[in-house]
C-alpha positions in Angstrom: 143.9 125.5 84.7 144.3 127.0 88.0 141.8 127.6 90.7 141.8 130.5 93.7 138.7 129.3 96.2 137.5 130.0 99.8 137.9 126.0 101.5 134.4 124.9 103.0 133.1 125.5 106.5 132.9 121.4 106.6 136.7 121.0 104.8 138.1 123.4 107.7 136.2 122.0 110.4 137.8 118.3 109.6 141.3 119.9 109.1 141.0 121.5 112.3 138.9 118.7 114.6 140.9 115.4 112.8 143.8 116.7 112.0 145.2 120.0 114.2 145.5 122.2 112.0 144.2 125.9 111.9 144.4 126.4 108.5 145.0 125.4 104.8 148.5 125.4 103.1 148.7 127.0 99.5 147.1 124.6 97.1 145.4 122.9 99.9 142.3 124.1 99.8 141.8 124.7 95.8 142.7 120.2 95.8 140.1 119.8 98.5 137.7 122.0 97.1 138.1 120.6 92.7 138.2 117.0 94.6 134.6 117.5 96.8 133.2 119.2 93.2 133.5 115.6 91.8 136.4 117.1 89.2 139.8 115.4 88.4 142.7 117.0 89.6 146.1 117.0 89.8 148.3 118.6 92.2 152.0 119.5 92.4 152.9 120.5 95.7 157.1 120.4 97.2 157.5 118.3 98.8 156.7 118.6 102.8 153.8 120.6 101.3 150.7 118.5 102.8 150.0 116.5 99.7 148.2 113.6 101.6 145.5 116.5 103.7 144.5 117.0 99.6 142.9 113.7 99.7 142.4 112.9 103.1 140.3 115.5 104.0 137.7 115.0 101.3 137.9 111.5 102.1 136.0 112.5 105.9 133.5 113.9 104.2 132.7 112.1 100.7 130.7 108.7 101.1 132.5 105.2 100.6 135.8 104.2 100.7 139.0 106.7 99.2 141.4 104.2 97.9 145.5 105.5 97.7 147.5 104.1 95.4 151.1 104.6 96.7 154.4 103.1 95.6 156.4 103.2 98.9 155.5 100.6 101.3 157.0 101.9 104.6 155.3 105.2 103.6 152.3 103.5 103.7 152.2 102.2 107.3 153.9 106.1 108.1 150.5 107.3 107.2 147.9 104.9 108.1 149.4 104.8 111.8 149.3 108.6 111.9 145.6 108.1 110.7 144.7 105.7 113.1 146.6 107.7 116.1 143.5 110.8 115.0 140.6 107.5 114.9 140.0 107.9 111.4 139.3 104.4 110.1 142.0 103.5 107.6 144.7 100.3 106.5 147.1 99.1 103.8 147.4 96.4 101.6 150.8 95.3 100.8 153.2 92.6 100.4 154.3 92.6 104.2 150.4 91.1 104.8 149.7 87.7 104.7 146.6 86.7 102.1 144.5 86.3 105.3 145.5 90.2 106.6 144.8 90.6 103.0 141.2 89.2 102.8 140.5 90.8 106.3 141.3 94.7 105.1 139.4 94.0 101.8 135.7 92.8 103.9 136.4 95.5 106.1 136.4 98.1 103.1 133.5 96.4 101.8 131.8 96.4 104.7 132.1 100.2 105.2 134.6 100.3 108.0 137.4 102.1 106.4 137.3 105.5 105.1 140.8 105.1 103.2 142.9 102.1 101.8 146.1 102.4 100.5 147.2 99.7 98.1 150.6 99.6 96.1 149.7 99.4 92.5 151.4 96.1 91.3 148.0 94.7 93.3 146.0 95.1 90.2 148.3 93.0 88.7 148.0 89.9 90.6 145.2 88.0 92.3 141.6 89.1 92.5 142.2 92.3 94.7 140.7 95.0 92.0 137.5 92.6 91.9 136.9 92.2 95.3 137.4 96.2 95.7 134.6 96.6 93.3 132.2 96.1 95.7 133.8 98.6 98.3 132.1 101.7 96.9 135.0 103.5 96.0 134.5 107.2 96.1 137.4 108.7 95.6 141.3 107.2 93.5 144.3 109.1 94.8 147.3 108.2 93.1 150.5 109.6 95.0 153.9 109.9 93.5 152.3 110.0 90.2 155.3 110.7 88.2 155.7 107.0 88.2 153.1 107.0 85.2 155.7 108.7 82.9 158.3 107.1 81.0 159.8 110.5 81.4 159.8 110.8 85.3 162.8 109.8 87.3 161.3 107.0 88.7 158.5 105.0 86.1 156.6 102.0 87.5 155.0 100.0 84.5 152.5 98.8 87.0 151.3 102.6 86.8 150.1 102.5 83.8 147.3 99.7 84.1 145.7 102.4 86.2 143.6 104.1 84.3 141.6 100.5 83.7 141.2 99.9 87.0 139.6 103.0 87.8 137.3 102.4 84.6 136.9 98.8 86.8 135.8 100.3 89.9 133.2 102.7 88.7 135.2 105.5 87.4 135.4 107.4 91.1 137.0 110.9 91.4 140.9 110.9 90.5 143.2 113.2 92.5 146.6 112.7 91.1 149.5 114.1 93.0 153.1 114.5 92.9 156.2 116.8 94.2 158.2 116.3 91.3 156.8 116.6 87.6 157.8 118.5 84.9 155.4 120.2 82.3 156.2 117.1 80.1 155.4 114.4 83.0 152.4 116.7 83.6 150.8 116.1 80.6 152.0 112.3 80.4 150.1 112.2 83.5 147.2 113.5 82.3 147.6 111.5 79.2 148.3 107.9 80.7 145.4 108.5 83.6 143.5 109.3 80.7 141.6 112.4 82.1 140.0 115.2 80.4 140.7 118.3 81.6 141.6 118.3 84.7 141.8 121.1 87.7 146.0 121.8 87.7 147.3 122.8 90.9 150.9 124.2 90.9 152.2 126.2 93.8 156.1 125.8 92.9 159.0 123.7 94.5 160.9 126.7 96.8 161.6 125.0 99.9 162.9 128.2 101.6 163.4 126.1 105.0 166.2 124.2 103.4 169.6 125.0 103.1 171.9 123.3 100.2 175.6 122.4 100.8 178.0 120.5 98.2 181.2 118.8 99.7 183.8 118.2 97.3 185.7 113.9 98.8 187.6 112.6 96.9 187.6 108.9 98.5 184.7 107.0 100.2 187.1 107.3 103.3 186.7 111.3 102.4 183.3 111.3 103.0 182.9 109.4 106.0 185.3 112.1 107.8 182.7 114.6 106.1 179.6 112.9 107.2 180.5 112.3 111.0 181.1 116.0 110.6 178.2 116.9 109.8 176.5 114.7 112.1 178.6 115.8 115.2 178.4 119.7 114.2 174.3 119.7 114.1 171.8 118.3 116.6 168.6 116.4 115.8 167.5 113.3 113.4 169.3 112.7 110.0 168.8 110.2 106.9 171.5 109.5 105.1 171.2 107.6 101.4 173.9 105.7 99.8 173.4 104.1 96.5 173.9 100.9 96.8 172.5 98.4 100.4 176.2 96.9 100.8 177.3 100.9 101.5 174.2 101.6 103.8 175.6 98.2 105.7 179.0 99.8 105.9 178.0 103.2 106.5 175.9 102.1 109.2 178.6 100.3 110.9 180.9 102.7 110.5 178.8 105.4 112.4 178.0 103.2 114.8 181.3 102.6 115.9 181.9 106.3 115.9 178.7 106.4 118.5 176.5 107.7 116.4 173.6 105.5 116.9 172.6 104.6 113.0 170.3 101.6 111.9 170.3 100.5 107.6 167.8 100.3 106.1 166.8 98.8 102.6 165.1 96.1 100.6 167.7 93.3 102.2 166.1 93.4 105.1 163.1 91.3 105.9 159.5 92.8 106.4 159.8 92.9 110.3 163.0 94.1 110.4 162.3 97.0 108.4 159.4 97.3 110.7 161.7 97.2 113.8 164.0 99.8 112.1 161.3 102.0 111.1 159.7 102.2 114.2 162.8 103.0 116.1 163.6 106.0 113.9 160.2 107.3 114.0 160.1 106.8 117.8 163.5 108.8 117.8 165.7 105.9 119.1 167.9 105.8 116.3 169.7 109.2 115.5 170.4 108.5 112.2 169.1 105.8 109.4 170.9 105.1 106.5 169.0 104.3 103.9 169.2 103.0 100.0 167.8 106.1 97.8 164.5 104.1 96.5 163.6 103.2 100.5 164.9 106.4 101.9 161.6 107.7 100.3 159.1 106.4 102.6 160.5 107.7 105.9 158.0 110.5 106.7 159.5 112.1 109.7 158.6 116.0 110.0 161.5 116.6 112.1 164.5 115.2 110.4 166.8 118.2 111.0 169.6 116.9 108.5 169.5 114.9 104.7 173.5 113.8 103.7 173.9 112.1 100.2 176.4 109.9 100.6 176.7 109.6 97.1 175.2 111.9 94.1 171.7 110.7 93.3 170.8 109.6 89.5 168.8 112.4 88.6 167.9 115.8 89.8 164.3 115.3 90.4 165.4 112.4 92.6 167.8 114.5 94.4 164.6 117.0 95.1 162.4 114.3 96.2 164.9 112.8 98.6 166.3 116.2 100.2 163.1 117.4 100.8 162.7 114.4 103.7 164.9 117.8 105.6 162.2 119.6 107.4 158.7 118.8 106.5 157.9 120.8 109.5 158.6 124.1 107.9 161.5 124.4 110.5 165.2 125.3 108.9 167.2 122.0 108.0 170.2 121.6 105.8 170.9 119.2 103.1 174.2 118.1 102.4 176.0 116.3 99.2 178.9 114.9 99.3 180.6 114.7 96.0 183.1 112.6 94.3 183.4 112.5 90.5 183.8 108.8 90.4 180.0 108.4 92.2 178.8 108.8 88.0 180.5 105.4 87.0 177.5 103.9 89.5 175.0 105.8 88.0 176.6 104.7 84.4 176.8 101.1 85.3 172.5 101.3 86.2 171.8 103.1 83.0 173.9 100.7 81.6 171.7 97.8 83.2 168.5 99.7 82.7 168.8 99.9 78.7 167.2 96.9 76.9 170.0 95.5 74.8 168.2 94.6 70.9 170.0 91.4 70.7 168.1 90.4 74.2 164.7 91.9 73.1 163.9 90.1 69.8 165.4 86.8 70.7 163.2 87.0 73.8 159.8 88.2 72.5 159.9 84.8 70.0 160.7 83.3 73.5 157.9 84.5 75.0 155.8 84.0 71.2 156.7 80.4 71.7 155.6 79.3 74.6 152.6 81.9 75.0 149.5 79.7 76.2 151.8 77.2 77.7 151.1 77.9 81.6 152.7 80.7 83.6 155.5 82.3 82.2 159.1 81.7 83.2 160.8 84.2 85.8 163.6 86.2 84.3 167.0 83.8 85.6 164.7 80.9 83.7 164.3 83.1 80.6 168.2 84.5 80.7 169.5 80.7 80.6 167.3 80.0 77.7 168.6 82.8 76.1 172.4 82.0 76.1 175.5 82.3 78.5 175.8 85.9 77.4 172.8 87.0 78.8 171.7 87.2 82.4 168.3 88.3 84.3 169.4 91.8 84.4 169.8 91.7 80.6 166.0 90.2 80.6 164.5 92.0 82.8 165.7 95.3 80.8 164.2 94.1 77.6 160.6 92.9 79.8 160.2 96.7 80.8 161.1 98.2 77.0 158.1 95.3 75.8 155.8 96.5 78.7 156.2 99.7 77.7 155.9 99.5 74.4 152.4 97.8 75.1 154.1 94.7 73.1 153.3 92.4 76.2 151.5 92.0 79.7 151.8 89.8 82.3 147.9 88.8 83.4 147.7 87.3 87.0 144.7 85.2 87.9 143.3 84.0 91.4 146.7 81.5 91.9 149.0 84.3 91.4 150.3 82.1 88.4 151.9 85.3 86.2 150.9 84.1 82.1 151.8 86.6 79.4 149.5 88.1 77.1 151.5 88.8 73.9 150.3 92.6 72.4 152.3 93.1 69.2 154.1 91.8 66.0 157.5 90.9 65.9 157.7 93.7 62.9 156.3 96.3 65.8 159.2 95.6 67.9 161.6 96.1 65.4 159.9 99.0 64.7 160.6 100.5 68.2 164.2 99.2 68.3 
């Protein structure tokens, strides 16, 4: 379902006086105006479309606290500083904060001084964080990227799908769900997993007409290097540039720096306060250029990044939407750029590859995990892979964890210590079953 409305004298009056701007995007308006209604929504807006205004607007003017579930860390602090820059009350909870920054954001949203938190969702699955949050009078849920709910989105988060508990947990608050990329099929998995009725659907379409699309046939890495300082030296302004794998962004990074293209990596190596550091520079427009692995390219939220390369061909098409459309979130013209080789698929073969659950791993590990369930907190994966046999490693265990979480076969339960214990779901006949 689809709604046309007229936005509210008090929803235009905060988009103008908090946040600058003279008027509503399409979509906009009909988020702001299902979420204030009390209704669920969901909303799939390109990206560089103002999906965050759809919640943080009614967040200025519902009572309580508007808690954001988001997946991307540095995206995260992207937002809350922007917030905090306009004086609206807000902060994030992740695993850069120490458990006494932690406890500090949590009694400041019970006490009423926040108006949003973001949290990333593997939080409900350790530690007491959803019961202390209980008792923040949560108003409003916004889940970003929610793709990550579907087994059939490009990027699914298991930890997504404990969310529709949680929000039974907190007092069933509005739910805006929002994404840039979901088919009709991860639409309704969506809608499905978050358990909502029916819920107000807001489509506006993916048309970036700012952007323009360019495909570089290389045939070596040395190929697109040549290409890429290219690109860079033909077109002013800030670039990201993604590479598959952190050992390329290292090299990559070097290897424009000594061209004098000043370029900082950037990827899940790195420690929390260098990230910070790297961040910072790029948004502060110090650094030209960051490279970035694909997965942590996604939270640099720069509106004037003039220039997205691909160093190498992304996994999936949807990714390759989400990670172009960094380009010019402004609405000014940008250009994306792939560089091409045909052997970039044996990467994307060798993570498929290490992504599948193998069935000699998975039965041989669920009686694993049968036999020592109740016996304390559960071994970590390189424990579990050496019990298993010379032939298997924790890559190999890991795969077969996600296929068991997702089959609802298993679930790890975290109490106050942090100590993970599993909490076994199904038969060993069911998981044969789903072999």
């Amino acid at each position: 379902m689809s709604v046309t409305v007229r936005p509210s004298d008090a929803a235009l009056a905060v988009l103008e006086q908090r946040f600058g701007y003279p008027a509503f995007r399409p979509g906009q308006a009909e988020a702001v105006a299902s979420v204030l209604a009390g209704k669920e929504t969901v909303v799939i807006l390109p990206t560089g479309g103002g999906k965050s205004l759809c919640y943080q607007v009614p967040a200025l003017l519902l009572p309580g606290l508007t808690l954001v579930v988001s997946p991307l860390i540095s995206l995260m602090k992207d937002q809350v500083d922007a917030l905090v820059r306009r004086n609206i009350p807000a902060a994030f909870i992740n695993s850069s904060l120490s458990s006494a920054q932690v406890s500090d954001r949590i009694a400041r949203a019970r006490n009423g001084d926040l108006k949003l938190l973001y949290v990333a969702p593997e939080r409900f699955d350790a530690g007491p964080t959803l019961d202390r949050l209980r008792g923040a009078n949560v108003s409003l849920l916004a889940i970003d990227e929610a793709h990550c709910i579907s087994e059939w989105g490009h990027d699914f988060r298991p930890s997504y799908l404990r969310l529709a508990p949680v929000r039974e947990r907190l007092g069933n608050p509005t739910l805006i769900a929002l994404t840039a990329t979901a088919t009709p099929q991860v639409r309704e998995d969506i809608i499905r997993q978050l358990r909502m009725g029916r819920p107000t659907t807001i489509v506006t379409g993916f048309d970036r007409v700012n952007l323009t699309y360019h495909v570089r046939s290389c045939r070596t890495d040395d190929d697109k290097d040549t290409a890429l300082v290219e690109e860079l030296k033909a077109r002013a302004g800030l670039a990201i540039v993604y590479a598959s794998t952190r050992k390329a962004v290292e090299r990559i990074a070097a290897m424009l720096s000594r061209r004098r293209i000043r370029a900082l990596p950037y990827h899940a190596g790195l420690d929390d306060a260098h990230r910070r550091d790297v961040q910072d520079a790029f948004m502060q427009e110090q650094a030209r250029v960051i490279v970035a692995t694909n997965a942590f390219g996604m939270g640099i939220d720069k509106p004037n990044v003039r220039l997205v390369v691909h160093h190498a061909m992304p996994g999936t098409l949807e990714a390759y939407y989400q990670e172009a459309g960094r380009a010019g979130r402004d609405g000014e013209p940008a250009e994306c750029v792939l560089l091409h080789a045909y052997r970039d698929r044996f990467t994307h073969e060798y993570f498929l590859k290490a992504g599948h659950a193998r069935r000699d791993v998975v039965e041989p590990l669920y009686r694993l995990l049968q036999a020592s369930h109740g016996a304390g907190a559960a071994p970590g994966s390189a424990q579990l892979a050496k019990r298993l046999g010379r032939q298997v490693n924790a890559r190999d265990v890991d795969a077969a964890l996600r296929l068991l979480e997702r089959t609802g076969a298993w679930r790890g339960e975290a109490g106050g210590s942090m100590r993970v214990r599993v909490r076994l779901l199904a038969t060993s006949a069911r998981i044969r079953e789903e072999l």
